[in-house]
Structures are given as C-alpha cells and as structure tokens.
N, C-alpha and C positions, 0 to 999 in steps of 0.2 A: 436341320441346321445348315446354316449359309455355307455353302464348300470355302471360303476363303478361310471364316473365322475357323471350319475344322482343321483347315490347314495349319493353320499357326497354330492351335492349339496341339497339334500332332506331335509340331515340328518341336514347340517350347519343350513337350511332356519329355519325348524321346532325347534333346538335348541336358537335361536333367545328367544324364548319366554318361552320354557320349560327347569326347573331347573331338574339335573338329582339327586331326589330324590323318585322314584317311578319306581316298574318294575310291576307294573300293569297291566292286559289283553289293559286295555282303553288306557296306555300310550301310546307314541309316538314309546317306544320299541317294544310291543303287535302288534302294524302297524309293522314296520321293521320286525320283525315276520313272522306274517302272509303272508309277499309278500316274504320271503325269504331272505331279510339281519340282518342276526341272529348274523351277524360277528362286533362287533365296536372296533374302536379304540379311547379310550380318550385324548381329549389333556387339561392340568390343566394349567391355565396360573400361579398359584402358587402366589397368594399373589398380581397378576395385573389382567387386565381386557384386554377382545380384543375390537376393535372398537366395534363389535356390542353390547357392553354392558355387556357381561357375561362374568363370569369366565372361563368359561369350554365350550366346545365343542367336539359333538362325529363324527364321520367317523365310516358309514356303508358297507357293501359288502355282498354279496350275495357270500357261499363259492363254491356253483357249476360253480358259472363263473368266477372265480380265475382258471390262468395256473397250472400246474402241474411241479416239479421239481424235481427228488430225489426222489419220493414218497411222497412230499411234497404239498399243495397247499401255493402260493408265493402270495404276495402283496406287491408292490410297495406304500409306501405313499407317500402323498401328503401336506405338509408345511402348516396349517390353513392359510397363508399368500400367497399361492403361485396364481399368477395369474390364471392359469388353472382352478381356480373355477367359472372365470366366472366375471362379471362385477356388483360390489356392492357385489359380495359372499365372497371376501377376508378379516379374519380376522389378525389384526396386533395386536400383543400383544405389550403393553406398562406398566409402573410402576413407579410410580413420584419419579425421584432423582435412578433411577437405570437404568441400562445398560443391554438391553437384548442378553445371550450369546446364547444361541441355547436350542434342546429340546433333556432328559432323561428320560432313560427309568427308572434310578432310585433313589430316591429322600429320606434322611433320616434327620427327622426334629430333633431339640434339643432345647427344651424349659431352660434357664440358670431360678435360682431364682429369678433373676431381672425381667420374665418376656421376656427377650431380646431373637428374635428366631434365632435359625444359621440352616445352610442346609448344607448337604454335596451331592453331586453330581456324580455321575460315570454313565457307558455307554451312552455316548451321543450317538443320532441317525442320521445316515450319510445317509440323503434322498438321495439322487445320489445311493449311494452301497449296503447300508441296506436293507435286505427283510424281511417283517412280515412271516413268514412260521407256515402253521398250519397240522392239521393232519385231514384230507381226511375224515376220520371216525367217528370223533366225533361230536356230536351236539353241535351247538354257541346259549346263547340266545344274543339279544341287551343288554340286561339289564345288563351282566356281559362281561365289555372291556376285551376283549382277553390280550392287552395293556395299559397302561396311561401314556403318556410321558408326564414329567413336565417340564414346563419353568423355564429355569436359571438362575440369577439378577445377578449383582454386581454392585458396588456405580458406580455411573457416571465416566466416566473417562473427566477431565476437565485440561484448562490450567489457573493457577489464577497468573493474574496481579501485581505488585504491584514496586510502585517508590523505587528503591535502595536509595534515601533522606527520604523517607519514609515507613522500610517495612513490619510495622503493618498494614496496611491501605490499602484495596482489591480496588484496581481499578477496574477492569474486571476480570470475567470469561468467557470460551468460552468451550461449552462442545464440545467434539469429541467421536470418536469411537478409540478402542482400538489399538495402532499403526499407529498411524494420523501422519502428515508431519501439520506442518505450517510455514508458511512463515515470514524469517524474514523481516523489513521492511527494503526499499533499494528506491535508489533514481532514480526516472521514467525520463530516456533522451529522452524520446517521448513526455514528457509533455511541454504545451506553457511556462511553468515558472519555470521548473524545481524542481516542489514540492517532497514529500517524500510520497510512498504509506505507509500507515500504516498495512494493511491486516487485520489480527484477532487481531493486538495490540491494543492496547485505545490509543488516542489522549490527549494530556493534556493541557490546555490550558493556550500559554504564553511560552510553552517547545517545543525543535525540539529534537527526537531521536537519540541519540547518539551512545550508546551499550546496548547489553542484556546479563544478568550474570544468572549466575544457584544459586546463592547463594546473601545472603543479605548483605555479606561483599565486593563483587566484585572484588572475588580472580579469579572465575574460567569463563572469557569469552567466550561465545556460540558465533563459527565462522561459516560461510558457511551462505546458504543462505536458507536454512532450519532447523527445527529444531524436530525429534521426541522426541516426549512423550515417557519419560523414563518407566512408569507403563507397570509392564508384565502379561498375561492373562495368566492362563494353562487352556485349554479346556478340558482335561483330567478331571478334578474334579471341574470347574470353579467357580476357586477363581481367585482373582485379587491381586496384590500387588502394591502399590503405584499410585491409581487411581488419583491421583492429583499432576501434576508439577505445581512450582510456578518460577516463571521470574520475574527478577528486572530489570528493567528501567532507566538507567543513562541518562541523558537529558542535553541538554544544555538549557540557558535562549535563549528567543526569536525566532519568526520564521526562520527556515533559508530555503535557496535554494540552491538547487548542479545546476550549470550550465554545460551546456556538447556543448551544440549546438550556429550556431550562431543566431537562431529565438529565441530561449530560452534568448540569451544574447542580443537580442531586446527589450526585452520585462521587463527588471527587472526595479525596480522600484527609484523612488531621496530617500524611504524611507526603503529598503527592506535590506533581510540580504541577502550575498551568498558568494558561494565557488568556483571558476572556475575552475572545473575538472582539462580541458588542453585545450593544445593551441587552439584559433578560428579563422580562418580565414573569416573575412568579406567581401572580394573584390566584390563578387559573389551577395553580399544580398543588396535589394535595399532600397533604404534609411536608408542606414544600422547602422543608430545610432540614437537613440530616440532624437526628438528636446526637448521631457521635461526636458531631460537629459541635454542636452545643453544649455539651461535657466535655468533650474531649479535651486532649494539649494538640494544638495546632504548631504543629514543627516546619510546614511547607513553605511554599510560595505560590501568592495568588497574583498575580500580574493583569492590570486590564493594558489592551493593545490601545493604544491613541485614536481616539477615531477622526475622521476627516476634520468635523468641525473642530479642532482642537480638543475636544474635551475629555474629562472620565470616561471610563465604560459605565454606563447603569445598573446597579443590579434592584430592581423596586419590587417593593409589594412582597418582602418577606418576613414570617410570623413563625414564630415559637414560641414554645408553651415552655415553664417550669414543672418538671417533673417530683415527685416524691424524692427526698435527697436521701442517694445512701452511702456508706460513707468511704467508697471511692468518688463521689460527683461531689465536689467540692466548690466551683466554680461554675456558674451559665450565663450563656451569651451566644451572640452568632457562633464563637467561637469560647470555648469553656473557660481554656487560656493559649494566649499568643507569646508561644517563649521565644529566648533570645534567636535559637534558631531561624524563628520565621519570618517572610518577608511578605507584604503584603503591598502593593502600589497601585495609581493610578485608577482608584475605582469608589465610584458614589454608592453609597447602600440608604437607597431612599425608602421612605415610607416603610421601616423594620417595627414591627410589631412583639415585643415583648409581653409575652402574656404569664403574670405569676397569678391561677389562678386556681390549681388545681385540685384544694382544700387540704395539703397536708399543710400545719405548721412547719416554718422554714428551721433548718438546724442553725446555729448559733457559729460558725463557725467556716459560712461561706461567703462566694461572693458573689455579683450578679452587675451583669451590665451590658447595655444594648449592644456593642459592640464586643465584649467581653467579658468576664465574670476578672481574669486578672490579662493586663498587658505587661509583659518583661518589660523593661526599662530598655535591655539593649536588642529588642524586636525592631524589625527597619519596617518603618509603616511612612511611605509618603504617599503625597496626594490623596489622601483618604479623608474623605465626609461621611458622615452620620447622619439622618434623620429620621424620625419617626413616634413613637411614642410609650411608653413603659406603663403597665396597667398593670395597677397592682387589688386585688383584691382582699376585701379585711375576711374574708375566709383562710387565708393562706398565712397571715401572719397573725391573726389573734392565739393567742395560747390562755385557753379556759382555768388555767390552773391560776390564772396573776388577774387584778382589775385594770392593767395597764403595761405596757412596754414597750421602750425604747429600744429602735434597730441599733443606733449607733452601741449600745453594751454587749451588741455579740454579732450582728453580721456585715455585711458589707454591699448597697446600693447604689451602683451609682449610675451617670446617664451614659457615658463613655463606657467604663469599666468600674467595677467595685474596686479594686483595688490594683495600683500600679501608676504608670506613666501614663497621660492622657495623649502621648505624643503630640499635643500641640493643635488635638483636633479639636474645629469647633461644635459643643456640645448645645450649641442655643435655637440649632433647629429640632430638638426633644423635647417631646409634652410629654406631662408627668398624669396620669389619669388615673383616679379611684372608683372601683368597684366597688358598691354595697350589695354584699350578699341579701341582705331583708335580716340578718339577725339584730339584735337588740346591741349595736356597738357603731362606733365610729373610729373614724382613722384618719388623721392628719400628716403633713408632712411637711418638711425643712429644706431648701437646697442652699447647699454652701458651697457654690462651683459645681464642680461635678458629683460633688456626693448629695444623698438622697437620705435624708434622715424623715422615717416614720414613727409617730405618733399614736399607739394604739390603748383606746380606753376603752373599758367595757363598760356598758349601762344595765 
C-alpha cells in the first residue's frame, strides 16, 4: 500500500474516536511522531459534522517521503470525501438547512450582539492544482496542522412552490445544488393516456397544470422547457445571493389530457378531459374506436387545439360496428350519447365509418347515429363536422317474423344522431350505403334531413 494513502487512512480510522484536543506523548499525535508522520493537515467541518461523527479530521504524511519541487517538499491532498480512502473511510461533511461549497484555507468568524455568527471565506483549495509545500529542513510535530482548511455553508439553495390563486401558501420545496436545471412540466405522447409529467412540481388535486410565472402577479411567464435557479454562488468568498426561487402555479380546474397519438386517443375516457394536439389518423389501428365510447353517455370534453393553419384538429378513418343491443345500450354512435354535460369543439371526424352489420335484429326502441345515437339539446358542440358513411345491412334489420317494416314505428336512424339536437352540424357530407346479405329481401330508404327511414320487405 502507498505509505501516504496508509497514512491518512490511519490518521482518518484513529480520529474516529479521538477529539483533537491533546498533543500528548500518549496521544495519537505522539504515535504519528514517533513512526514519522509529523506533517498533518486539519480539515474543520465548521459548524457541521462528517458521517463518521466528528467535527474535525486530520491527514498525516511523513515529510521524508513527500517528492521534492523547487526546494520544496509537495503534497497533493486528498478531499475527506474522496473515494481513494478506501471503502467505509470517506468522510462527507454535512450541515442541516445548508449547502456545502468546498474547503478554505481561510475562515474569519464574526460574532453580531445578537449572538447571530457570519463567516467570511477566501483561498478556497483546488485539490486537482493546489500543493501543500513545505520546507525540507524544518521539523513538523502532528499536533500542530501545518494547515486547516474549513468547510463552507451557505443556506440551501431550493425551488419553493406555490399556487399563483394562492401565493402565501408553500406547496412544495425541492432543494437543489447551486445552478440546477428543472424541468418544466410537459405533456408525455409516449404515455397510454396522454397524461402530464409533473417532474419536481407538486400535483394538486382536482388541478391540471397550466403555466409557471416567476412572480405572484403573473406578469412575467417562464417559457422553454427548463428552468434555472436564478441564486448565484461566488466561490471566491462563498457567499450566496438568492438561495431561494419561488414559482407560481396557474392551473386549470379538472384533470385534463393532451392527446397526440392514435392509442392515446383509444384509450380516453365517456368521463375524461382532453385536448387533441393534431390531426390522428386511425385507419391503421385496430378496433380503433372504443365500443364504451360507442354505447356509452359521453359526459367529457374533447377539445381539438387550433392548428397553425387555422383549422380543425382531424380525427379520420374511424369505424364502428353495431353490436348485438341489450338493454342497457340503448344508443350507438362515436359516442352512444352526448349529454348536457359534455363539450365537444374545434374537431373534423372525417371519413367515420358506421357499420350496423352484425346480424342481430335491431331492438325497437334505440337510436343510432354517426355522430351519436342521442345529442342533449344543451351539449356544447362547436366547430364540429361529420363525414363519412352509415352502412347499413338487411341482415341486421330484417325481422323474419313480419313480410315488411318500417324503422321509423320503433327505432331511430339518423346521419348526425337518431335522436336529439343536430347542433347545426352539416350532415350532407354522409352516404347512406346498403349491404345485401344474398338473402332473398330488399331494403330501401328515406331521408328527411337528418333522419334515416328504412324500408324493409321481404321476398
């Protein structure tokens, strides 16, 4: 083993237990002595502690086996911290509610009449560059550090939280190291649901993230997708200035989800909030429209984001099928029904594929429509188009029991919706298309506006 690194490692073990206030023949210096490490260096953690317990820790050497430089004998130290000591020999200085900056070689206290102590700091020590040099000729005992580098504090540097509705009231802090990056929150298109990652922000609950301001009036908005800690350090004399930023919180009510993909937009929910970045093309995805969706009551909000060109968001090339009705699925559609609740804007649903095809006869007593099986009257749907095509199969409404019948005596077809408020959308980009199974029957039909009256005779 290298005689230096044994040394320190001797000197750190034995200082474990021994306070340095004795230069005693019997002390632990008296040893260093005697075997020839006459040379120490102090290190003062100043007001904290290192893991092993103590304040203080010395660093011995033996000055005959120090290189030579200049007429000089050199030493390189070595960081109380630094791995090189060895496994369980590192100590890390710490100190509650402060920020450790490095180690000096000089350290001037100042007691105020409060009581209250300040430090002032110069010659920090650049272990990479810095060499202890001593002089060849003179005698060292242990007991008097050639050196004592103090450790440096300054308040913690933190980022503190707090709701721009609210901004007395600390939600979070999150401490960091001096010149930290954090992330602002952004919304994850890799996720199944299109959620919002939060990072080091707080979550608040019943709120989705909206903006972050630098100020509690939410004049001055923090752009980009990082944000440094404004507080600056001078290692020069380490003091700190503004060891604490605080961030305000603009929120909106309710969860929401940014949509991007089209699994994402598989996946949302009859109750959920969202925003549909941009266009999605579904052709490609299989079963690519949730049948909850399609039965269900649609109570949300679907919001498409404006895209550059002015327009709609897209949603194209989506297909559903009629399922067998039972007698909770009362309604089918993109969406089964769109009650007063729900909000629906700013979005084209091209090329929707309505498939009633699935060989049950239909029950007498629903409704069905490309956009919805029923629209509430007081549903907020603006900017919304339709297009597509409604296929209807004489498998699925012939009933073998009759030579003939009419939808309009029991159920409800329509190109928009079966039944309800068309909101004013235009229904005349919808083809109406019939399927003949090969049975021995025909099937006609009627449009009066938006409704869909079929014609079924048997042969």
């Amino acid at each position: 083993m290298n005689k230096r690194i044994r040394v320190i490692l001797l000197a750190a073990i034995a200082l474990i237990t021994v306070l340095l206030v004795t230069s005693c023949d019997d002390s632990p210096y008296g040893t260093y002595d005697n075997f020839g490490y006459g040379v120490s260096v102090k290190y003062d953690a100043n007001g904290g502690t290192f893991t092993a317990g103590t304040s203080v820790i010395v660093d011995t050497y033996s000055l005959e086996s120090l290189p030579t430089m200049n007429g000089k004998k050199v030493a390189k130290l070595m960081t109380p911290d630094d791995e090189g000591r060895g496994s369980g020999n590192s100590f890390i200085p710490s100190k509650t509610g402060y920020t450790f900056v490095g180690w000096y070689a000089e350290c001037n206290r100042t007691e105020s009449p409060s009581g209250e102590t300040t430090y002032e700091y110069s010659k920090m020590w650049d272990f990479k560059n810095d060499r202890l040099e001593l002089d060849p000729n003179k005698e060292y005992t242990a007991s008097e550090p050639v050196l004592t580098l103090y450790a440096a504090w300054i308040p913690e540097f933190k980022f503190e939280f707090y709701s721009i509705d609210d901004p007395n009231t600390l939600l979070k802090e999150y401490k960091v190291a001096p010149y930290t990056e954090i992330n602002v929150p952004a919304w994850d298109k890799k996720s199944s649901k299109g959620a919002i990652k939060m990072y080091q922000f707080p979550e608040i609950d019943g709120k989705t993230f909206e903006a972050v301001y630098a100020d509690p009036e939410g004049t001055v908005k923090l752009s980009g997708e990082t944000i440094m800690h404004s507080g600056q350090l001078n290692y020069d004399n380490a003091t700190a200035t503004d060891p604490v930023m605080k961030l305000y919180i603009e929120t909106i009510d309710g969860e929401w989800y940014h949509i991007f993909t089209a699994n994402q937009l598989r996946n949302i929910s009859s109750n959920g909030n969202y925003v549909i970045e941009n266009d999605i093309d579904l052709e490609n995805v299989t079963r690519n429209w949730a049948s909850y969706l399609t039965y269900g009551k649609f109570t949300g909000k679907l919001i498409g984001k404006e895209q550059e060109n002015g327009e709609a968001v897209k949603l194209k090339n989506i297909s559903f099928y009629q399922a067998t009705i039972g007698a909770d699925k009362y309604a089918t559609g993109l969406f089964g029904q769109i009650t007063s609740e729900a909000v629906i804007e700013n979005i084209a649903f091209e090329n929707v594929t309505m498939n009633m095809d699935t060989g049950a006869p239909m029950r007498k007593d629903v409704s069905f429509g490309l956009l919805a099986g029923i629209i509430d009257a007081n549903a907020t749907l603006n900017g919304v188009t339709v297009t597509g095509t409604v296929k209807v199969s004489t498998k699925c409404v012939f009933s073998p029991d009759t030579s003939s019948y009419r939808t309009d005596a029991g159920y409800s077809i329509g190109l928009i919706c079966g039944m309800g408020a068309t909101h004013g959308i235009d229904y005349s980009g919808i083809l109406v298309e019939i399927v003949n199974d090969g049975d021995a029957q025909t099937i006609e039909y009627e449009l009066d506006g938006n409704s869909l009256v079929l014609i079924v005779n048997k042969q």
